[in-house]
N, C-alpha and C positions, 0 to 999 in steps of 0.2 A: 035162316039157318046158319049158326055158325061152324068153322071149321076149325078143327083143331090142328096148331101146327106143331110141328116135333121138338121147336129151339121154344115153346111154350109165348110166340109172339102171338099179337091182335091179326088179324088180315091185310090190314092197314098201316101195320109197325114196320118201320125200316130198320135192319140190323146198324149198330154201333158204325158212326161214321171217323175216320180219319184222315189228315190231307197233311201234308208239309209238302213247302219249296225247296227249291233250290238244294238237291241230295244229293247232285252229280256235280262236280268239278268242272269238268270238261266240259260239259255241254250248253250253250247258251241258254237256255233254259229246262227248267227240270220239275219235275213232284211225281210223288208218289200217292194214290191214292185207296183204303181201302173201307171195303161195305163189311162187315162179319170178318170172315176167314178168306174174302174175296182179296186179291193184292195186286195192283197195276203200278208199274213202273215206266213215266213215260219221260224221255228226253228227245229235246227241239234243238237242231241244229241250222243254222242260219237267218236272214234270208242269205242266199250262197249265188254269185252270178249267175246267169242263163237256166233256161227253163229243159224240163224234157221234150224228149220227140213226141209233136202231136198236143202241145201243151200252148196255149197263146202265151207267144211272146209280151203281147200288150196288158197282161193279167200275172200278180205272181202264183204261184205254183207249187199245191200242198205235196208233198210224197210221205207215204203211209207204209212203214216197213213193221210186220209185225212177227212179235218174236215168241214161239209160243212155251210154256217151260221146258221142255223134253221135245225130244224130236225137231221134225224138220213141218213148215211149213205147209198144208195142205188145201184143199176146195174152199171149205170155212174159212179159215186166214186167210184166204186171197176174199173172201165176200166181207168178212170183217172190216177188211183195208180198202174196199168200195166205199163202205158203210160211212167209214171213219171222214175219209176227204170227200165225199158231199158234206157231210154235216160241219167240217172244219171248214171247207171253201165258204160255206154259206154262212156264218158269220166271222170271218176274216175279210179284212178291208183290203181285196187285193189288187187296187187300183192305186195304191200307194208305194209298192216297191215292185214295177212291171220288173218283167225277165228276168227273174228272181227265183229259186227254189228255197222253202223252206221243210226240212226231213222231220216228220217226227217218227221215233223209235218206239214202238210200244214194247213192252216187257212183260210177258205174264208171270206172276212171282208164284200166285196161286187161284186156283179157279175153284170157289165153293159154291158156285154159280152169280149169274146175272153176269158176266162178264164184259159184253160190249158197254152194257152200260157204264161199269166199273170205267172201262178204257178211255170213254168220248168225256167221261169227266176228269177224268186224268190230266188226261190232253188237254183239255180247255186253261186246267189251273197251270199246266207245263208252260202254253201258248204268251197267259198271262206273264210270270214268269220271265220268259225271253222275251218282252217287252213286243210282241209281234201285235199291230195295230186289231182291236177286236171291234166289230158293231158294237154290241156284245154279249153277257156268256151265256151260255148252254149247261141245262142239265138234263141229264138220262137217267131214264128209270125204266124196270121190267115189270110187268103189269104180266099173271098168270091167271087160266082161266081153267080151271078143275072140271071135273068130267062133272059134277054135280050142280055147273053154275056158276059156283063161286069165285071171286078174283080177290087174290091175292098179290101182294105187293112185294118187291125185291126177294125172290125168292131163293132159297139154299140151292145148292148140287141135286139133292135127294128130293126138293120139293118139285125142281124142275121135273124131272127124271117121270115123276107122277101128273102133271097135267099135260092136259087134251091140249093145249092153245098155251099161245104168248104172244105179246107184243112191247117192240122195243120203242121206247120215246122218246123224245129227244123235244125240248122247252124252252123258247125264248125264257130269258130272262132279262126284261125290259125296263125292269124299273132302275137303273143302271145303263143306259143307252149315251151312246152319242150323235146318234142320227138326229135331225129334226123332226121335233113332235108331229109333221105330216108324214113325216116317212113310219110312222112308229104304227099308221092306218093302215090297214089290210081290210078292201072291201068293204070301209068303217069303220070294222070292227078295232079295238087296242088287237095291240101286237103280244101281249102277255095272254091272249086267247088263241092265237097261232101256234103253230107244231112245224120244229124244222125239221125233224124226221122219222118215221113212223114207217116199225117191220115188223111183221108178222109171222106166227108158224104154225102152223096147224088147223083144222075148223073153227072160225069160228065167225058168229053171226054179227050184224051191222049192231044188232043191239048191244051185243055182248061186248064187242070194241068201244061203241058210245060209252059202256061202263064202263072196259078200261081205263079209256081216255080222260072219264071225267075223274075217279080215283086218280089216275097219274098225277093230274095236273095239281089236285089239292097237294099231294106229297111232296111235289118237288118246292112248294113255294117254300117249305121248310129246310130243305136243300139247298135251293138259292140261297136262305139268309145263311148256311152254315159255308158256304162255296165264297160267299162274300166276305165272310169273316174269316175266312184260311186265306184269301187273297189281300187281306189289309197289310201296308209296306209295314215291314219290321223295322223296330227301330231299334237302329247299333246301341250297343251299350256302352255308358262313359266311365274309358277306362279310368276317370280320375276317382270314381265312384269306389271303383272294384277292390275288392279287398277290406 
């Protein structure tokens, strides 16, 4: 059975991607990233000496301050910014700059839904960016499960607003690694078959997730290649060219 969506996409279409670096001045590293009408603005500050309270000294130390567009901060942003620094700790190489904070600032510029996902890719391209050592990168995508079954992929404000379930995912992206090819084994199995993070809201059944899970994963590999192509070094242009 197919489903009809509002913006006239497949189940399976990802709204219109955009990514750019380096948009802050200030900030050691930077991008903005947006899905549709979805818009994150993320800036990485550091690594900065010493760690927080409660934070191993011997590891450096992500901090996740998220800024949401209006208002102040609530239950959600603070679960957001849980979300966010597991899935940054877990591929940051933080065995490389101990005792160290690195800040990243999330910005919400606008939320047409899928939001975390929107942020953790942000971040990831921001991370890149500020040069901060990665395993490396991560992509996230929202996988929705409709009262009648159906899963649909990166979904609108309004499409969210209508399903029973969701699940956020978060994707090696392995064919770009620097570990060694033993380390890239999980149980065996390749590491591009692994999930660094996986949330969920609502009912829904082991089968139903298996299907999200496996639609996720198809969609991201095409996100990967476009995550990998907004990250290639820009090259300056020669002013003797210009003009």
């Amino acid at each position: 059975m197919e489903i009809d969506r509002l913006d006239g996409r497949t189940p399976n279409q990802l709204r219109p991607l955009a990514c750019s670096r380096n948009v802050l001045n200030r900030a050691h590293g930077s991008a903005s990233w947006c899905q549709g009408d979805t818009k994150v603005l993320v800036a990485v500050y550091g690594p900065k000496a010493g760690t927080k309270k409660n934070e191993n000294p011997e590891k450096a130390c992500i901090e996740i301050i998220w800024k949401p567009k209006t208002g102040q901060s609530g239950k959600l942003e603070r679960e957001y910014e849980m979300i966010l620094k597991r899935t940054l700790q877990s591929i940051c190489i933080l065995t490389l700059n101990p005792n160290t904070t690195t800040s990243v600032i999330i910005q919400v510029v606008n939320d047409d839904g899928a939001l975390l996902p929107c942020a953790i890719n942000a971040a990831c391209a921001a991370l890149v960016d500020a040069g901060i050592p990665l395993k490396h990168l991560a992509v996230a995508i929202c996988c929705c499960l409709a009262e009648s079954g159906y899963v649909i992929l990166d979904p609108s404000k309004l499409e969210e607003q209508k399903m029973k379930a969701f699940a956020y995912l978060v994707f090696p992206n392995s064919v770009l690694s620097i570990l060694p090819e033993e380390q890239l084994q999980v149980g065996g199995e390749p590491m591009e078959h692994g999930i660094i993070t996986s949330v969920t809201q609502g009912a829904m059944s082991v089968d139903d997730y298996l299907h999200c899970l496996e639609r996720g994963r198809a969609a991201t590999a095409k996100m990967s290649a476009f995550l990998r192509k907004s990250l290639q070094p820009q090259l300056p242009i020669d002013s003797s060219k210009a003009g």
